[in-house]
C-alpha positions as CSV (number, residue, x, y, z in Angstrom):
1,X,24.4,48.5,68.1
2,X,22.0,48.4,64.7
3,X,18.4,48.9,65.4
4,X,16.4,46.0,65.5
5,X,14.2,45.1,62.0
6,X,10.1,46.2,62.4
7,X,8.6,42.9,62.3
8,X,5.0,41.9,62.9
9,X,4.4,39.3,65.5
10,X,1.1,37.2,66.6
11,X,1.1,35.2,69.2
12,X,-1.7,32.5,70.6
13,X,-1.5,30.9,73.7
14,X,-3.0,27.7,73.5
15,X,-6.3,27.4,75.4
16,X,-7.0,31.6,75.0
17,X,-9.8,32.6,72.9
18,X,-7.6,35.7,71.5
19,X,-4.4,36.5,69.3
20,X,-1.7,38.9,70.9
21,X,-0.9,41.1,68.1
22,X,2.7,43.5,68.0
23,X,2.8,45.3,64.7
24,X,4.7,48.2,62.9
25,X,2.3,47.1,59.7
26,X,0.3,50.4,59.2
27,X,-2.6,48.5,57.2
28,X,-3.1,45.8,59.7
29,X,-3.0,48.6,62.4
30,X,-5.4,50.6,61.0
31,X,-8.1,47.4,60.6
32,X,-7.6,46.6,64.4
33,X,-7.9,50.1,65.5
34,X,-11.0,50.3,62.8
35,X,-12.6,47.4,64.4
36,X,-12.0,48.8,67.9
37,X,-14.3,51.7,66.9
38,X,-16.9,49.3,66.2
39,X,-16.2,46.5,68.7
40,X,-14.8,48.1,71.5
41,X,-15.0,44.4,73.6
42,X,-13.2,42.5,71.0
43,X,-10.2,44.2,70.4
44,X,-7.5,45.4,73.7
45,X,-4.8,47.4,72.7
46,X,-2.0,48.3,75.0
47,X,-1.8,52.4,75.4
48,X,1.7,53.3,76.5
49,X,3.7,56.7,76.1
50,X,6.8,55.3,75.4
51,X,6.2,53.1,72.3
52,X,7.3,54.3,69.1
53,X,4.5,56.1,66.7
54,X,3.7,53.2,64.5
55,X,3.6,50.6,67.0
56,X,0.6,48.5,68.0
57,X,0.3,46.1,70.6
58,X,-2.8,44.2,71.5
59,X,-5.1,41.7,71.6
60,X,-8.3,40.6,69.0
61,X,-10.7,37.9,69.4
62,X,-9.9,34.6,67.5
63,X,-13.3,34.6,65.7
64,X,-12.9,38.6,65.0
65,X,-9.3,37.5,63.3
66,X,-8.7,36.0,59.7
67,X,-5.5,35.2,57.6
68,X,-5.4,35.2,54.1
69,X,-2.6,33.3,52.3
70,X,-1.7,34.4,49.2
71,X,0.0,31.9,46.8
72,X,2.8,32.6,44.5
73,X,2.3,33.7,41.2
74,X,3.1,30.9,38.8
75,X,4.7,31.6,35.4
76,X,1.5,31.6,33.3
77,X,0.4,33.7,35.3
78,X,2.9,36.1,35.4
79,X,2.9,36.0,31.6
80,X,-0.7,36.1,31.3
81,X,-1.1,39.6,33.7
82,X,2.2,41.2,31.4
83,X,-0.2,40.6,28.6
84,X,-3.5,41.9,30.0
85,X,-0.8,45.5,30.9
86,X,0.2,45.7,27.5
87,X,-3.1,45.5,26.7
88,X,-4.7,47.8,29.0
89,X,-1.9,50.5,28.1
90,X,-2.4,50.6,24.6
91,X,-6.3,51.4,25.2
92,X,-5.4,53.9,27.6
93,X,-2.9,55.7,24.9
94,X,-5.9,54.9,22.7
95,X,-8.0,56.7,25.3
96,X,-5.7,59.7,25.8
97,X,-5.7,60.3,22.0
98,X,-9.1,60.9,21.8
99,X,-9.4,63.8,24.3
């Protein structure tokens, strides 16, 4: 049987004041654990031997919690950022030169 994909799940219960949180996402990992050093009262995480290292499973705060959508890139955009990396790389080839 294939191993079942790492996915990141959050969860909220309607009518709870916190988001259940089961993660293999190292960077989100490392801001709850970060914010449990600080907050020790908003954040619970589940501490259990047989979990895999890189798996987090918890709880934060709804206040303490923020998403960020990001929205696609649209073609100017993309064409406009192509431009600004040409751009950059020729001053850094520039820049090499000089040295």
């Amino acid at each position: 049987m294939p191993r079942p994909k790492k996915e990141t799940h959050l969860f909220f219960e309607q009518g709870k004041d916190e988001i259940q949180i089961r993660s293999w996402d190292k960077d989100l990992n490392a801001a709850i654990r970060k914010l449990k050093e600080k907050h020790p009262d908003l954040v619970w995480i589940r501490a259990n031997d047989d979990d895999e290292p890189g798996f987090l499973w918890g709880a934060v705060k709804l206040e303490n919690f923020l998403f960020y959508p990001i929205p696609p890139r649209t073609e100017k955009s993309r064409r406009a950022q192509t431009e600004n990396g040409k751009r950059h790389a020729k001053n850094l080839k520039h820049q090499k030169n000089e040295e």
